[in-house]
N, C-alpha and C positions, 0 to 999 in steps of 0.2 A: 156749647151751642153758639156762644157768643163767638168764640176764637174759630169755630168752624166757617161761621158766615163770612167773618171779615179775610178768613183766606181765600175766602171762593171772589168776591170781590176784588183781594188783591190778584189774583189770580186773572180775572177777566181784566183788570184795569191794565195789566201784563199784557195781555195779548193782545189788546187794541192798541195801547204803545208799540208792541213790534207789528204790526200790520201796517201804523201808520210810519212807521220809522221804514220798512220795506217800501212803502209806495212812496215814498220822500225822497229813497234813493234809488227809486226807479225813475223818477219822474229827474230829480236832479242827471242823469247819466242819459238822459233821454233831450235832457235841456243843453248839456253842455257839447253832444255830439249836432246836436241842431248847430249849436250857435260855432263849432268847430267846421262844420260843412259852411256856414256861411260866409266864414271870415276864408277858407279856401277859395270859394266860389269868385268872392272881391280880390282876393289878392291872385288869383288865376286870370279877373276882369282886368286887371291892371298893368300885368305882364304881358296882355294883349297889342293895348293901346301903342 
């Protein structure tokens, strides 16, 4: 009983780990294509001038 519970537990604590670990590297590749557009943007403002 006891060893069932705590794998169901282990279990969800699992899957909230990779949920959060998926939206971390979502958001991370979402963060660094921002900040890749931006440093383009400047360095395209620059070659302007």
């Amino acid at each position: 009983m006891l060893l069932a519970l705590s794998a169901k537990v282990i279990d969800k604590i699992i899957k909230t780990i990779n949920i959060r670990l998926k939206l971390f590297f979502i958001y991370s590749i979402l963060l660094k294509n921002k900040i890749f557009t931006n440093t383009q943007y400047a360095i395209n403002k620059n070659k302007k001038r």
